[in-house]
N, C-alpha and C positions, 0 to 999 in steps of 0.2 A: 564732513561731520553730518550735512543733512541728509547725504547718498543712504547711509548705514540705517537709517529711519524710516527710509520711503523703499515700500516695497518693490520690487523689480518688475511685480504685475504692470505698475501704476506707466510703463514704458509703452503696453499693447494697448492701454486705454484712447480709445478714437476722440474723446474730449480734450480740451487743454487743460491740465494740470500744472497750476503754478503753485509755490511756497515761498510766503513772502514772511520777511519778519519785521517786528513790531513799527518800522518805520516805512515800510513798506515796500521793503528793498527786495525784489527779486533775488534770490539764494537758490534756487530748483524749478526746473520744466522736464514737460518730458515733453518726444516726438511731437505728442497731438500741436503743445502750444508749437512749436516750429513751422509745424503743416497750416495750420490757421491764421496766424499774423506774419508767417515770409521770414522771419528771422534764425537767424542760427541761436543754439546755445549759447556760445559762448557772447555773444551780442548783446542775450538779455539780462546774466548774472551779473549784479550788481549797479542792475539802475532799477528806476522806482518803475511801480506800476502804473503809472499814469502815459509811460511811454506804450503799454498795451490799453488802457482804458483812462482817456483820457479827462474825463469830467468831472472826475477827480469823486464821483457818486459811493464810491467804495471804502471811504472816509467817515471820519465820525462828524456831526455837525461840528459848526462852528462857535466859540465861545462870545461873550458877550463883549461888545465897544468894538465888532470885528475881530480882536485877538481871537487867534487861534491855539485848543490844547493841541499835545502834541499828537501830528497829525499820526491816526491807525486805524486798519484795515476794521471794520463793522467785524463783530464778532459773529452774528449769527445772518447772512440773506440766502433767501431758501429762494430762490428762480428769480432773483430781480433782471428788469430788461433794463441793459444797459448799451453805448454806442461804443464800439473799440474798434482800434487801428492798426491798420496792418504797416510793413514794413513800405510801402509802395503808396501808402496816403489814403491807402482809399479806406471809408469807413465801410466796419461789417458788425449788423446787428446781432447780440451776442445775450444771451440769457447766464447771468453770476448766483453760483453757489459758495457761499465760505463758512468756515467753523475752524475754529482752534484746533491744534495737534493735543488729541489725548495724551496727556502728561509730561506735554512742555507748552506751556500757554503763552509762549512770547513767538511762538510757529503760528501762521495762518495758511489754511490749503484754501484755493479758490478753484473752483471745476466752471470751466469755461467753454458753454456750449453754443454752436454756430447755427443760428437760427431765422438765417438768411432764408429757407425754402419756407420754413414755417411761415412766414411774416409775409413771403409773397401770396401763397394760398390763404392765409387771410385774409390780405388785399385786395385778390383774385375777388374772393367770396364775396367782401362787402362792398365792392364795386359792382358788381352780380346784384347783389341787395337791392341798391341803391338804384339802378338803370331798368331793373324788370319792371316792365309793365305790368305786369300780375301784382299784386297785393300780395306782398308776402308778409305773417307774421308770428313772432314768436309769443306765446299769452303762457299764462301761470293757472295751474291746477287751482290757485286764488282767488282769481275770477279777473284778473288785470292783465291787460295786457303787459311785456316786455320791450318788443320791439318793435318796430312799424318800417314799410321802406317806403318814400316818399309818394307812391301811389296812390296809397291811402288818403291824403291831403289833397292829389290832384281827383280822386272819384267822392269824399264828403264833404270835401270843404273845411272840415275840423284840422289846425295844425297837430302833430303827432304829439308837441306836449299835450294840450287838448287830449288824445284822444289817451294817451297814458295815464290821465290824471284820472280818469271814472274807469268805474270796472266794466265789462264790454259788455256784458248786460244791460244798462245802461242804456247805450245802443240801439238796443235792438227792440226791432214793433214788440207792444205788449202783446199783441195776441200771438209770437213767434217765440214769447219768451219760454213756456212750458216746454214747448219742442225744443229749442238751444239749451236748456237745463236740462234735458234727457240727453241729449247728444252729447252734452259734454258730461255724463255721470257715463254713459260709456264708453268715453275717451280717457274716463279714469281709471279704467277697468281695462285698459289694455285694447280695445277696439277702434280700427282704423275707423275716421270718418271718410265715406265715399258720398259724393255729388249731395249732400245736405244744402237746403235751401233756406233763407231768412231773408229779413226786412233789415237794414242797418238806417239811422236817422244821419240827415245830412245838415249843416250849421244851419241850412236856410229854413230848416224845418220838415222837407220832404222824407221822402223812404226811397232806397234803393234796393231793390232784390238783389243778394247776394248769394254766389256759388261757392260751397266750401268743400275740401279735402284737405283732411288734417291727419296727421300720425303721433301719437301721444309718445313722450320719453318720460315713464315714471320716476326711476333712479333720478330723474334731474325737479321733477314736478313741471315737466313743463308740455306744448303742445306746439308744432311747428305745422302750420296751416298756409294754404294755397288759395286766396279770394279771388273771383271772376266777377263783376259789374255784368249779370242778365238782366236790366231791367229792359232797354230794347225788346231783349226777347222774347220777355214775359209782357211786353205793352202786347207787342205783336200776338202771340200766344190767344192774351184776353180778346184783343178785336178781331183775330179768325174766329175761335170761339162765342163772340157776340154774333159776327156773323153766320156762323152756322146756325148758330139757335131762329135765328130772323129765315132762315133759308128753309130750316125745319116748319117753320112756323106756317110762312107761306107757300112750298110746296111740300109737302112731306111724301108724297108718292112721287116725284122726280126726284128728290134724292133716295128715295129706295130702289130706283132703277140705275140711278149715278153708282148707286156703292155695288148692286150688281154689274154694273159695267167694269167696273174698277176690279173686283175679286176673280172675274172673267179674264181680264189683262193678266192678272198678276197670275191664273195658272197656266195663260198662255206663255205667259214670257217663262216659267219654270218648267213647261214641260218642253221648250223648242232649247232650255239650255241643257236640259236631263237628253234630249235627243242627239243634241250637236258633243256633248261629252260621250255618250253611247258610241257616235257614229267616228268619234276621232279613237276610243278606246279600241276599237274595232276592227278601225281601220293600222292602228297599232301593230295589234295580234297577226291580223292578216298579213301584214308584213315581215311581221318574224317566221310568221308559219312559214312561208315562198323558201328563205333559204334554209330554212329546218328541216323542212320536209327533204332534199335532196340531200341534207349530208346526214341525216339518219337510214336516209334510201343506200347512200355509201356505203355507212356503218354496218347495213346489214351485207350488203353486199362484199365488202370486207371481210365480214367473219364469215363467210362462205367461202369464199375464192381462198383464205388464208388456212380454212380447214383443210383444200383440197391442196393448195403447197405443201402442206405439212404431212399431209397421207403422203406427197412425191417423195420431199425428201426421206421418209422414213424408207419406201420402196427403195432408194438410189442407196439408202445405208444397208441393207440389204442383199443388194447385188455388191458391196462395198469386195468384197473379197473378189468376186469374179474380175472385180475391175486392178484388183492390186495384181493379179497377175497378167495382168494384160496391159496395162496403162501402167503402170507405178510412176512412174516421174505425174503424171496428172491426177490420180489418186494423195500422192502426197500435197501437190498443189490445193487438193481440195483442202484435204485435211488442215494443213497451214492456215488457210482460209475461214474454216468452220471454229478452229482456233481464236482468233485474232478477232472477230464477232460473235463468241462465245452463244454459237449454235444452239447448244443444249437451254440458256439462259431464253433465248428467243422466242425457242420450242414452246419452253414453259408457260414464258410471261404474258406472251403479246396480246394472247386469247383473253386474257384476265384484262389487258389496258382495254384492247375492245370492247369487251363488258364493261369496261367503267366508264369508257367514253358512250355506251349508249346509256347508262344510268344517267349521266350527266346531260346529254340529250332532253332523255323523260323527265328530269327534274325542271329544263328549259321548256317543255311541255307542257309540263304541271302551272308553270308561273305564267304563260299565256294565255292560260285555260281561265289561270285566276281575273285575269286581266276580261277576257271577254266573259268569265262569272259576271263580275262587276258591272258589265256595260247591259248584262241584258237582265242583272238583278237578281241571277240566280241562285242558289247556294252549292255547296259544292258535296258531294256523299262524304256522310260519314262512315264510321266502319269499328270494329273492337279489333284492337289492337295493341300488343305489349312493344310500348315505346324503347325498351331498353333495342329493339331488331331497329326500328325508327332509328335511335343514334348510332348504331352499329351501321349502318348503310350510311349514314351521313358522313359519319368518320371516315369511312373507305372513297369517300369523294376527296376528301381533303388529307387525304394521310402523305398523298405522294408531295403535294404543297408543302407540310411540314417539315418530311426529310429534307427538301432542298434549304427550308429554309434555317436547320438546326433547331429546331424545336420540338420537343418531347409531350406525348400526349400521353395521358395518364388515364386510363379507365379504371374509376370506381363505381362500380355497377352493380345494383342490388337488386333480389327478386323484386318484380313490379308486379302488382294487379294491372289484368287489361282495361285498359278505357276506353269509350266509347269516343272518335275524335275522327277530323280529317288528317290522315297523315302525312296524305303529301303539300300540307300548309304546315303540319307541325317540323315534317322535314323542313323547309324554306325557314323557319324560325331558328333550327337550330343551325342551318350552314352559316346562314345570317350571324348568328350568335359564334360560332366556333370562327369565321372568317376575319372577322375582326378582331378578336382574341389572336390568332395568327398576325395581325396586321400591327397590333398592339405588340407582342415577346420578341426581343430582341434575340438573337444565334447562343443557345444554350438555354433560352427559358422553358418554362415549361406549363402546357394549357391541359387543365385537369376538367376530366368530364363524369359526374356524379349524378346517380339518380337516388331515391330513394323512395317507398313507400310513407304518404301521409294522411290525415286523419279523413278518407271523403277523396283520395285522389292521390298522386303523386307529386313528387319534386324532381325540380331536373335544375343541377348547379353548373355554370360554366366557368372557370376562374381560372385567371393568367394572370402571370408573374410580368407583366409589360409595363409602360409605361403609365398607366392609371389613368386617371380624367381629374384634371380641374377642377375644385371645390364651386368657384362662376361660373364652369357651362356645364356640369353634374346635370341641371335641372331639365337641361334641352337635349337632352340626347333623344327623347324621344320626339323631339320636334321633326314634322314634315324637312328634306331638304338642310336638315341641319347637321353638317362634315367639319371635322376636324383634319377631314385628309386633305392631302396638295390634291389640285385641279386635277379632273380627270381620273382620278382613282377613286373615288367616291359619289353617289348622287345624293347622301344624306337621305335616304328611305330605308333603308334597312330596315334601323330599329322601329322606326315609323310602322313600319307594316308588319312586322312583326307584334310591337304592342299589339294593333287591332285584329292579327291573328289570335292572339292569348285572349284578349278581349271576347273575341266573338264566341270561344269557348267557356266561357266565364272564369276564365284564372287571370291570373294577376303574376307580370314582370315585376322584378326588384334590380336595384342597381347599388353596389357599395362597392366601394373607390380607395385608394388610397396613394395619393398620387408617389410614384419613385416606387412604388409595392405591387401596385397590379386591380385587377376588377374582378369584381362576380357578379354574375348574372343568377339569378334565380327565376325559375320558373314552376308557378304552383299550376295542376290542372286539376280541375274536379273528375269523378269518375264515369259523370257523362254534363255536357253543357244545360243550362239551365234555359228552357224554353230560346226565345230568334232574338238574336242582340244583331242590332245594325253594323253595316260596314262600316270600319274607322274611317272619321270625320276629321280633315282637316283643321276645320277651326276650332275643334275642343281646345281649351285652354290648357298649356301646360300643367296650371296649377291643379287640375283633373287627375293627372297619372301619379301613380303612387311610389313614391320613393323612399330608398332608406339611405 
């Protein structure tokens, strides 16, 4: 009877879904109650609910002298936390939803959610609260505080009813009060507070300097703050301070030779670290040079010697007939031969792999050069150049990568204006950018390369169908040494130096992601760089780099 009512959805629903009637008698579950309290179906039709929740809380009170009306399920509880039992005893914390069946009101459905994890990371939390030595608390856009965790009580002395009971204004030294009523009118405005300083009063009467960092959540009106206890630091602080002035006082020409002693140190110690980076940058380069230099010395030497094979064998095809009649059993032997290594294919290609492997060389060249630019601070030539020949040579580095890998490269390539630029950093920008896009598409994807004319400069899109990037590490990709690849396949500098290539020309990388869909890269260049922008710096802050 109650099968033909209850939808057959209600079977996939992951909650428990009971239907009890007016006495509270189980009549219907589906899967989820079985998976949640241990019991089978056919175990729970026709006993009360108090064998799934026993507290019997899901009843109507109770009537007066103790008599009881007849006991029935609460018509309306919207999330009650209630204590229920599984088939095995053990109790599991459960959050109760019930409502009458539209248009049979002697039905009650209860939706029974398992909120076992929830209740832990709240305990997790207020356990957290309660133990951090920080001064954590939660106050009201009102001017009261909310919440306090016992810190509070150990660094003012005030118990936290105390200190809940006056608005925290109150609190605080009058002459800090103007400042904390500014700080908290732009707390209400949506503005983090960072390192904000005040006076808080303590039961005994004193003042405590106080460190706050706070983050406003308007939709709730309220303000979750982080307090540090500096008065130590600030005592300290004043009595250096006292004594400088005493020190100023009474020699004032020996500390004007102190602070040039001190200024003297400090560009000694920055120019022996600017040396000792030089000298290890340096000494880097130098060492890639040693075996670069002989397998490009190869390189050429190969396309030499592989010129003059190929003047032979053209001669040996040549005398080809003289020898069919003279040799034929060893003529065919060749022939079979030149067959089965597809001769013709060899002739053709090899010359072309050599060129690409010396392109590749010079591109290991070019990144050396960068490397001792850097160490001795120099800049590197610019030059006018149409970037579309730039990505066209780039791609011919990595085409042959692609086919192995199944991946289809797409050239949409629009007339360019020339720019004014170093290309061979703009090349390393984009092998950088096209390498990883390859390391991202899966056998069959496909990495599409776009350029297009824009307003003062150009655009260059890079965009793969691969695996995307993560919404939580989006923001670091441009971070120094920051890889998503397995050990060894990556040093996390790519993008890194890339950014501060675009940078030093004054354009701007873009990054939009969509993880299971793929990435684009954007790149905007103006139509020549705008005056000397410094080499990218390590500890610019993330939040610096522009992202979409």
């Amino acid at each position: 009877m109650v099968d033909s009512r209850i939808p057959a959805i209600f079977d996939a629903v992951p909650d428990a879904l009971v239907v009890l009637d007016e006495q509270g008698t189980i009549i219907w579950l589906n899967p989820g109650t079985e998976s949640l309290f241990g019991y089978r179906r056919e175990e729970l039709q026709g006993r009360p609910v108090e064998t799934l929740i026993p507290d019997g809380l899901l009843y109507s009170d109770r009537g007066d002298n103790g008599r009881e009306p007849p006991r029935r399920p609460i018509r309306e509880a919207t999330g009650i936390e209630l204590l229920g039992r599984r088939k095995d005893g053990a109790n599991v914390p459960v959050e109760v939803r019930s409502s009458r069946v539209e248009g049979d009101e002697h039905l009650i459905v209860c939706v029974v959610r398992d909120i076992t994890e929830p209740k832990r990371a709240q305990e997790e939390l207020d356990r957290f609260f309660r133990l951090s030595l920080d001064m954590l608390c939660i106050a009201g856009l009102d001017g009261y505080f909310k919440r306090l965790n016992p810190a509070w009580q150990r660094t003012l002395g005030f118990t936290v009813e105390e200190l809940l009971a006056e608005p925290f204004l109150s609190f605080v030294h009058p002459e800090d009060r103007e400042e904390t009523l500014a700080e908290v009118r732009r707390l209400s405005l949506g503005v983090d507070t960072i390192a904000f300083e005040n006076r808080y009063r303590c039961k005994n009467g004193s003042y405590k300097w106080i460190l706050w960092n706070a983050t406003p959540f308007l939709h709730e009106s309220l303000i979750v703050a982080v307090a540090h206890d500096i008065t130590n630091r600030k005592r300290a602080e004043d009595q250096l301070r006292a004594q400088n002035l005493r020190l100023q006082e009474v020699a004032r020409s020996e500390r004007q030779a102190h602070e040039a002693l001190k200024q003297a140190e400090v560009q000694l110690v920055q120019s022996e670290k600017l040396s000792a980076l030089g000298q290890m940058v340096a000494g880097v380069a130098h060492e890639i040079n040693n075996p670069l230099a002989y397998v490009s010395n190869n390189i050429a030497v190969l396309r030499r010697d592989f010129g003059d094979l190929r003047d032979l064998v053209r001669l040996y095809h040549e005398a080809e007939a003289l020898f069919d009649e003279r040799c034929p059993k060893l003529v065919a032997r060749i022939r079979d031969h030149a067959d089965r290594i597809d001769l013709p294919y060899i002739l053709a290609n090899v010359e072309g792999l050599i060129n690409r492997s010396g392109e590749g060389l010079k591109r290991i060249q070019g990144i050396v050069k960068d490397l001792r630019d850097f160490a001795r601070l120099d800049s590197g030539g610019l030059s006018e150049v149409d970037l579309n020949d730039c990505l066209r040579s780039t791609v011919n580095i990595i085409a042959g990568r692609a086919t192995q890998q199944g991946v289809e490269v797409v050239r949409d390539l629009a007339p360019l204006p020339s720019i004014t630029c170093d290309p061979g950093k703009v090349n390393q920008v984009l092998l950088n950018l096209m390498t990883n896009a390859l390391d991202a598409c899966p056998e069959g994807g496909t990495m599409t390369l776009r350029t297009r004319p824009a307003a003062g400069g150009v655009e260059i899109h890079v965009i793969d169908t691969g695996q995307g990037i993560d919404p939580a590490i989006r923001g670091k990709v441009f971070d120094p040494f920051f890889t998503t690849k397995p050990l060894g396949k990556g040093t996390g500098l790519g993008l890194s130096i890339s950014y501060g290539i675009v940078r030093d020309h004054s354009g701007e990388i873009t990054v939009e992601s969509v993880p299971g869909q793929g990435t684009h890269f954007t790149i905007n260049l103006p139509s020549a760089p705008q005056g000397v922008v410094p080499p990218p710096n390590p500890s610019i802050p993330i939040s610096k780099y522009k992202q979409n």
